[in-house]
Steps between C-alpha positions, in 0.01 A plus 500: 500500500617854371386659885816551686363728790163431606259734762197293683279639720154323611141646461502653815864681506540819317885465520675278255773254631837439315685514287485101492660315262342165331711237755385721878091543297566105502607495873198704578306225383648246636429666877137614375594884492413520164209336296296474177294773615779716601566852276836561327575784281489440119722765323360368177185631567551737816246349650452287818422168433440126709779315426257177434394771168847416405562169326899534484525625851242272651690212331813629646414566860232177515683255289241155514642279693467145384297270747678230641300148475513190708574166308271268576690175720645251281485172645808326468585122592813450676711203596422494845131564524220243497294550163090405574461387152784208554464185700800430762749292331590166706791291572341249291462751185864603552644104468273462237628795287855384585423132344335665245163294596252846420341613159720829505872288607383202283836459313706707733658266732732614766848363310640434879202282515596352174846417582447327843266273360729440190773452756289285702456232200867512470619382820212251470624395194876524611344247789341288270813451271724413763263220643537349112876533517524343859282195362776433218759494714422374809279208435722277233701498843247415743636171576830595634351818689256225712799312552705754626805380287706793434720279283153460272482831507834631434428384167170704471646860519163658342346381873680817647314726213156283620588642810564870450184498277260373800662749703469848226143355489430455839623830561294692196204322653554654850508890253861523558587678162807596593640150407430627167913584427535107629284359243652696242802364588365164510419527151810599373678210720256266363564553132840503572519157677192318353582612160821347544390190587217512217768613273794209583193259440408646136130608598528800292090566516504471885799725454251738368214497701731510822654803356130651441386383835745653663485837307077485597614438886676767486341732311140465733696675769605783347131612298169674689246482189299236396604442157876430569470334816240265351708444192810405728322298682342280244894493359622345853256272551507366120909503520539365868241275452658307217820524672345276779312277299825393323691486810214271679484284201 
């Protein structure tokens, strides 16, 4: 606005106030000294006039003042507050989601889950393959091991493997898994000394499926998923298994 020095005076006063410039007129207003109905001098016109007559200075000294609004409340879920809407979940629910045993896990099956049952069928099956072994070379000996003649069984050295085999699977049986390093060195051994005695006889195909026996004995302690252990596992039974048959025939 072009008014640098502005006179007010109200209705009643026949004295003019100022010189006031545009920022104290704006004080006035603030405190309520000065309002729309309140004269100021217009030198345009020389002529008294209410400053609410006066678009440019009523804009100036009343600027609108925007209206502040309250937001509505949001409603917000969080974490740690019981929704109405949504049944309690139990311990029941929870195992269930785990095993992947609901329509939304169905699937989704805890992997830890996965691999302790996987590596429960491979002990079992580490059990089961040792039992076969034991049988092969324990019971063409039976004889001398009722008699109690250690000269008999001297000559049976595969006894002392019959032995150690009862005991790794005795011990697997009781869930003592940390035989595992044992049995893998029981494997080894075994193709080491059996396949020498397989291989000084010419029994190349036994040769074979001890060597693939042993390799499945070994390999079911080392695996935690289904599809190796069971593979393995099949492989020692099928190698071990014809190992014994030979050596009880």
């Amino acid at each position: 606005m072009a008014i640098e020095e502005i006179y007010i005076r109200s209705e009643t006063e026949t004295e003019a106030r100022g010189p006031f410039n545009l920022e104290q007129l704006i004080s006035l207003a603030d405190t309520g000294q000065v309002t729309a109905a309140t004269l100021f001098y217009d030198a345009a016109t020389e002529q008294w006039a209410t400053i609410g007559s006066h678009p440019e200075l009523m804009a100036e000294v009343f600027p609108q003042r925007k209206k502040l609004k309250i937001k509505a409340k949001v409603k917000m879920d969080l974490l740690n507050q019981e929704n109405d809407s949504t049944a309690p979940i139990t311990v029941d629910e929870m195992l269930a989601a785990a095993e992947g045993r609901t329509a939304e896990t169905a699937g989704r099956q805890d992997p830890t889950i996965a691999m302790a049952r996987a590596a429960a069928i491979g002990r079992w099956s580490v059990i089961l393959i040792l039992l076969v072994a034991t049988a092969g070379e324990v019971l063409p000996s039976v004889d001398a091991i009722m008699a109690g003649d250690l000269g008999k069984l001297v000559s049976h050295p595969l006894v002392a493997f019959g032995a150690i085999d009862l005991f790794l699977a005795t011990m697997l049986g009781l869930g003592v898994v940390s035989f595992y390093p044992f049995i893998r060195f029981r494997a080894a051994l075994g193709l080491g000394f059996i396949g020498f005695l397989l291989g000084v006889e010419g029994h190349s195909m036994d040769l074979l499926a001890l060597a693939g026996g042993s390799l499945g004995l070994y390999l079911c302690t080392i695996f935690v998923s289904y599809l190796p252990v069971l593979t393995f596992a099949a492989l020692g039974l099928a190698g071990l298994g014809a190992v014994s048959w030979h050596l009880m025939s």
